[in-house]
N, C-alpha and C positions, 0 to 999 in steps of 0.2 A: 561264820559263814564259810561252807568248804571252799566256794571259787574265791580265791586270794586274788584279788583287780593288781596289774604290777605296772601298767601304763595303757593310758588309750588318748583318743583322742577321734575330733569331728569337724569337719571345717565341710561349708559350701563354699562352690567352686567360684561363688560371685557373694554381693552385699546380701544376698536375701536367703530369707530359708536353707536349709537344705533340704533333701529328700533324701539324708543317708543317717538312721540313729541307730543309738547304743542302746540295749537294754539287760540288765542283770538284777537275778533273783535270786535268792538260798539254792534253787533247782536248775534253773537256766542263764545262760547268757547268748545273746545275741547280739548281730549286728544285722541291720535291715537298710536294704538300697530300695528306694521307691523308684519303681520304673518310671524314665523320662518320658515326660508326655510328649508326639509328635504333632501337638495341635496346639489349639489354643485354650481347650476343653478345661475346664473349672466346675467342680461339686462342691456347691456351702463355700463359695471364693477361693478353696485349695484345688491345685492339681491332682489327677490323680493317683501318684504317687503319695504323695501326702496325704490325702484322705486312707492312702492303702497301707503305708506304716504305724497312723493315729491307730487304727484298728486293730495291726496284729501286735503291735508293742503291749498295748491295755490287754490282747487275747495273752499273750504269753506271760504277764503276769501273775494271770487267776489258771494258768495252766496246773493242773495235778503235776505232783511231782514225778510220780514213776510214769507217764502218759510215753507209751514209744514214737516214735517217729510217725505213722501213719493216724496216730489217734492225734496227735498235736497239730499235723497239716487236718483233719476233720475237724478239732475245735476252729480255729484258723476261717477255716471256708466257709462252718457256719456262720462266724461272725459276721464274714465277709457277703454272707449270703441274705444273712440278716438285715444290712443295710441298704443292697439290695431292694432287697422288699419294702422295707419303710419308705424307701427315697422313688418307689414307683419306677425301679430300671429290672426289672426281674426279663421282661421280655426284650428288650432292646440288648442289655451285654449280652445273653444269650444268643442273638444274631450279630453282636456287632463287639465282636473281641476285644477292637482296637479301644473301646469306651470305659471298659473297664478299669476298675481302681488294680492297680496291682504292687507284687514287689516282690526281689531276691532276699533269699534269708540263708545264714550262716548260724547254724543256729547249736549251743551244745547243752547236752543233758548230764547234768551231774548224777544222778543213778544210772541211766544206762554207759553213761562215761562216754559217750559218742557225739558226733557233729554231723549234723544233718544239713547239707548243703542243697538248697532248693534256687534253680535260677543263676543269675552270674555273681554271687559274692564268693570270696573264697579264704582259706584257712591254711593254719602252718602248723604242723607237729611233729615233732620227734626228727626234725631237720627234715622233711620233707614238704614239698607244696601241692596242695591239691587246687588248680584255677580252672573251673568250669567256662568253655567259650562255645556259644551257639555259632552253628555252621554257619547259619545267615548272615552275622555280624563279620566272620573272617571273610565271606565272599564280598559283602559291601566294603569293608573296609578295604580290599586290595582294588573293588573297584574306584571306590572314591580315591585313592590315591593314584591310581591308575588317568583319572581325568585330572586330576591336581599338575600330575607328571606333564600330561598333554601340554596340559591348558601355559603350563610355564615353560615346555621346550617352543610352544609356539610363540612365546610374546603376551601371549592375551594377558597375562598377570604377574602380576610378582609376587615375589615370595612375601612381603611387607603386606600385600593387601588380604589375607588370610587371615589378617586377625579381627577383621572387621566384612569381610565377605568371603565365604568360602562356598566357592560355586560347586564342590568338589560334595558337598553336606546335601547342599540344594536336590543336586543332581540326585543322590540316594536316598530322598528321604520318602519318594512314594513307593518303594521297596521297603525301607523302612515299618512302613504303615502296613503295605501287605502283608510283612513277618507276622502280623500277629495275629492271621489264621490261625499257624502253626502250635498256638501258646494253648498246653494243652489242651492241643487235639486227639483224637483219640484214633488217628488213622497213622500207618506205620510209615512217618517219613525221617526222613533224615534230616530235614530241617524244624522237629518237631522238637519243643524244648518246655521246659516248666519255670512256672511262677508261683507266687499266691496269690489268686484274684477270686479265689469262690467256686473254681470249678478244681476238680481231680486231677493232680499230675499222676503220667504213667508213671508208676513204680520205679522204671530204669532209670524217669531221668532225674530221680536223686537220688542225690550219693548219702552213704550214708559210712565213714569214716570211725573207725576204733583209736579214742583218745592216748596215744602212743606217748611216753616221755613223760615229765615233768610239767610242760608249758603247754598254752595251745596259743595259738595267734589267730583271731576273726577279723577278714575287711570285707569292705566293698570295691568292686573295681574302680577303686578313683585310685587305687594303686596298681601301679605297673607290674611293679614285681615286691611279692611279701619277702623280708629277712629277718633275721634274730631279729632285731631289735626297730624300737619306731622309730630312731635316728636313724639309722642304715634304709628301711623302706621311704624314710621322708628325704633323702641325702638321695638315690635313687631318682624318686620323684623329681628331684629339683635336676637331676640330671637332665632326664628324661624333657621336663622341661624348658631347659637350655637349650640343648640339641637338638631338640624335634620338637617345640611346642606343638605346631598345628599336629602333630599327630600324625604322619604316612608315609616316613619314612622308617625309623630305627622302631619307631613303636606303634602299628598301625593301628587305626581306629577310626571308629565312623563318627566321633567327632573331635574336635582338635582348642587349642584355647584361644578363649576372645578377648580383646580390648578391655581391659577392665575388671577383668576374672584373676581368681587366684590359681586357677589348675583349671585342666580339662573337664574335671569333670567334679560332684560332690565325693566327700570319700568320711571313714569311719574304719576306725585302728582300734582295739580292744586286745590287748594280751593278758595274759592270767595266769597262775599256777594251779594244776590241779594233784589232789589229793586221794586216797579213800575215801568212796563216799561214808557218810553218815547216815542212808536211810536204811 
């Protein structure tokens, strides 16, 4: 198998599931974050995120191998478009974004020797980082900490009661829900961003990265910041975690850790070594 696996690893951020997995092929390897649901919203008892990983994991397996970047986001969408239809939602996502199964992918092709980053996952090569961040999430997240700030220069909270209510999440989460108008839309905003949910992302808003070096490094953002190595981004994390669990100061984010949780959020680490291809 050309992709040589050199460490990875997948942890949810609590007891249950995740919505963040790994997958690798003779062709491909990915990492897939399923977008967090801001409801309470369940298909066939998964969220849907989880429904929208089951999907493109199983698609990227039976992907072609030489398939480029835009042909593998159309298998992808059909799939996703496919269920769609079986499950009788063809008209409702169509009018109602926020319903939709979706999910971030990091995704690299051993023929084209490229990483197609679609959404907020991100990748490490040749010593450099490529971390995709939607305009929405830096505006909410400086707002949410902005009320966090408030809310404890006033009294109203302490810093202690954030891991069991954070009013600061509450406040931005029907912002939240409006962002995802924006998810490929096809009108020219700047708060317009890409997923895989069944519909077309614009072109621009994924990257599409030339595998540089020896290694490449695939996560999800349950990591703060990628480094060589998954000790050094997990050592990081646990920084990260100490110093700032809730999340809105050193490292901002729309949401922060709970009672009971291992990390902020799910996450999923995949490094490898790549070679000449073989096709």
């Amino acid at each position: 198998m050309p992709i040589q696996i050199i460490e990875t690893h997948c942890q949810s951020k609590s007891h249950q599931p995740g919505e963040d997995h790994i997958v690798v092929t003779q062709a491909y390897a990915a990492v897939l974050d399923g977008v967090t649901c801001k409801t309470n919203h369940r298909i066939l008892g998964k969220t849907p995120g989880e429904m929208a990983v089951e999907i493109i994991k199983h698609t990227i397996q039976l992907l072609p191998a030489k398939s480029t970047c835009d042909a593998a986001i159309k298998h992808i969408n059909q799939a996703i478009l496919k269920f769609y239809r079986e499950s009788h939602l063809n008209e409702e996502v169509a009018q109602h974004p926020e319903k939709r199964i979706a999910a971030s992918a990091a995704i690299y092709s051993e023929y084209h020797q490229e990483i197609w980053l679609v959404g907020d996952c991100q990748c490490r090569c040749d010593g450099q980082n490529y971390s995709p961040v939607k305009k929405a999430d830096r505006l909410l997240a400086e707002m949410r900490a902005f009320i966090l700030e408030s809310k404890l220069l006033a009294g109203e909270i302490n810093l202690e009661d954030l891991c069991s209510n954070d009013p600061g999440r509450e406040a931005i989460l029907p912002f939240l829900r409006l962002q995802s108008q924006f998810q490929n839309c096809d009108t020219d905003s700047p708060y317009r961003y890409s997923v895989l949910d069944g519909f077309t992302p614009n072109p621009g808003d994924v990257q599409v990265i030339p595998a540089r070096g020896n290694q490449v490094t695939l996560a999800s953002d349950g990591y703060p910041k990628l480094l060589d190595t998954l000790q050094e981004s997990e050592e990081y994390l646990q920084y990260i975690l100490s110093t700032d669990p809730y999340c809105f100061r050193e490292y901002k984010s729309t949401k922060g850790w709970l009672q009971g949780n291992h990390s902020y959020d799910d996450r999923a680490y995949l490094r490898f070594s790549i070679r000449p291809s073989e096709f």
